[in-house]
C-alpha positions as CSV (number, residue, x, y, z in Angstrom):
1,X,121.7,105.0,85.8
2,X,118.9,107.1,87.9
3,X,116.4,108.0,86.6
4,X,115.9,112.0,85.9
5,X,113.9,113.4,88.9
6,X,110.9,114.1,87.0
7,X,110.8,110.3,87.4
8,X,111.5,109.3,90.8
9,X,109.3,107.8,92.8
10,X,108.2,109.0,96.1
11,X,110.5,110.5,99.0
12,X,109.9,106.7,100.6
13,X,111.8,104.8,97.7
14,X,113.9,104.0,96.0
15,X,115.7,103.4,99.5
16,X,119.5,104.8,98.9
17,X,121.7,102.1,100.8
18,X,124.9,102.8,102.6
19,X,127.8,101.6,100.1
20,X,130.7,100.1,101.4
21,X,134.2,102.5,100.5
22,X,135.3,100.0,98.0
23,X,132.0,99.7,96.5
24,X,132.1,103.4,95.5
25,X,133.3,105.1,92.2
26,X,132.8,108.9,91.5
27,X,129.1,109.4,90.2
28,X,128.1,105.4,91.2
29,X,126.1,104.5,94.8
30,X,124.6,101.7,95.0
31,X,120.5,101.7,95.3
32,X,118.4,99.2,97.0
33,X,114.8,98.5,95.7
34,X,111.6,96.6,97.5
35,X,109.3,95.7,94.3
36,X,106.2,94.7,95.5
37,X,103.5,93.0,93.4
38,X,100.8,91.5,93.8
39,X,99.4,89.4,91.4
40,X,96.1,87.7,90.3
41,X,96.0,85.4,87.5
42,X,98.5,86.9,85.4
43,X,97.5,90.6,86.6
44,X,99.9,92.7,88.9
45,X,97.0,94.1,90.5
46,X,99.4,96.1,92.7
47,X,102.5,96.9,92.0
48,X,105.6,99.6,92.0
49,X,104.4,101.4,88.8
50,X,100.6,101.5,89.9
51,X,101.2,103.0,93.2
52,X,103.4,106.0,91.7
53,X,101.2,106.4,89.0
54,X,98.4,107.2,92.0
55,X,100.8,108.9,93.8
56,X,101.7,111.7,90.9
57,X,97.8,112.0,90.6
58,X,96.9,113.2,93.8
59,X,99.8,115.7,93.5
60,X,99.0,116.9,89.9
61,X,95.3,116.2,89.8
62,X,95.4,115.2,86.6
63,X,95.6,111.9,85.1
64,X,97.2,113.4,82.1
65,X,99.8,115.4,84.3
66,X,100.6,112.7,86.2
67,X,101.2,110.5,83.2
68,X,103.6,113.3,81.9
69,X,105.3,113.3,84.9
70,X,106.3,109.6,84.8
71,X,106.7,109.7,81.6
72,X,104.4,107.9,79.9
73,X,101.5,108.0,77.3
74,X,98.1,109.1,78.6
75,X,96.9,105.6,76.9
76,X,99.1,103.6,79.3
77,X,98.2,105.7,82.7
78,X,94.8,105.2,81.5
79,X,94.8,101.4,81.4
80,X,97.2,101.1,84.2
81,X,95.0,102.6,86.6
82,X,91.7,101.6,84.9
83,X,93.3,97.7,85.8
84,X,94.1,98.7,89.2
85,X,90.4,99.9,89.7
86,X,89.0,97.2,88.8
87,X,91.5,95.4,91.3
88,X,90.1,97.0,94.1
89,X,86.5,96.5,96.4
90,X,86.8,100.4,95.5
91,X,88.0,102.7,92.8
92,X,91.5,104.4,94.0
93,X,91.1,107.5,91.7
94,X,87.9,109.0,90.8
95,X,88.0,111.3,87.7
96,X,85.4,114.3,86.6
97,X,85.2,114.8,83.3
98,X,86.0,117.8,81.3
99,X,83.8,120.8,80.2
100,X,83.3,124.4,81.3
101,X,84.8,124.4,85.0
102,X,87.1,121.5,84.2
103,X,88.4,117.9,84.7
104,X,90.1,116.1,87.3
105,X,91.1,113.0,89.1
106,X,91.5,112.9,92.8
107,X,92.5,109.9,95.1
108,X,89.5,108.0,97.1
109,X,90.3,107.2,101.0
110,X,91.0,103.3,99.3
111,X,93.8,105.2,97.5
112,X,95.5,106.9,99.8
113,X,95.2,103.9,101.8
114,X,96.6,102.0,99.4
115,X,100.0,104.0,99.0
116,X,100.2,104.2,102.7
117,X,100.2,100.9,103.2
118,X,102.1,100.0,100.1
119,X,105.2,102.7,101.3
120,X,104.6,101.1,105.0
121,X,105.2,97.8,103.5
122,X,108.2,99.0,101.7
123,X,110.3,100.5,104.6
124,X,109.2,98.2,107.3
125,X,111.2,95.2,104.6
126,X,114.2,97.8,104.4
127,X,114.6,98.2,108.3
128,X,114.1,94.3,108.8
129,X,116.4,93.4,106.1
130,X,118.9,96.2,107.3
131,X,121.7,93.9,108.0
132,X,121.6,91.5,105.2
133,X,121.6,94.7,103.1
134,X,124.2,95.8,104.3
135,X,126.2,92.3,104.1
136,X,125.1,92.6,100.3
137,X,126.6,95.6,99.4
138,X,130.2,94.4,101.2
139,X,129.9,91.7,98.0
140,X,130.0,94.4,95.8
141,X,132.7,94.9,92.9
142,X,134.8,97.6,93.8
């Protein structure tokens, strides 16, 4: 089942595949999702749910709003992107504490690297992998 659009991810993905005619039923389509992760040790140190996490922040500029966005507790934005700092050479988000003219959290040039490269990543697989895609979904159950 999607998930609601409060939850999506960015425009780039998931990537909505052409489904064969026999693969459709009313209200199904078949979706096709690139995961990248990349791990150290037993750390994802980049991964699917990092990158949209930094994504909601630089459009909410909050971390709190972004966590509310995707859905999750302010706890697990917090560590999520407090591991995914400490991943980098350099911070992805900076963040200003609260007080009398406000808080905030804003992506650093490593950030917005980071999800451009990350999305780049992303469709270049889907446009190499076009044809073997689209082989897949012919196997699909009607």
């Amino acid at each position: 089942m999607p998930a609601p659009p409060s939850r999506r991810r960015s425009p780039a993905a998931p990537i909505t595949a052409r489904t064969p005619a026999r693969a459709r039923r009313p209200g199904r389509q078949a979706v096709v999702r690139f995961r990248l992760r990349i791990t150290v040790g037993d750390l994802i140190a980049i991964g699917p749910g990092k990158i949209s996490l930094i994504e909601a922040i630089e459009q909410t500029g909050s971390i709190t709003a972004a966590a509310r966005r995707l859905d999750m507790s302010y706890r697990r934005a917090w560590l999520l992107l407090d591991e995914l700092n400490r991943s980098l050479r350099a911070p992805a988000v900076e963040s200003a504490k609260g007080g009398a003219l406000g808080g905030g959290s804003t992506l650093t040039d490593t950030g917005r690297a980071l999800v451009a490269l990350y999305r780049r990543i992303e469709q270049t697989a889907e446009q190499a992998c076009r044809g073997d895609i689209d082989r897949m979904l012919e196997l699909l159950a009607r």
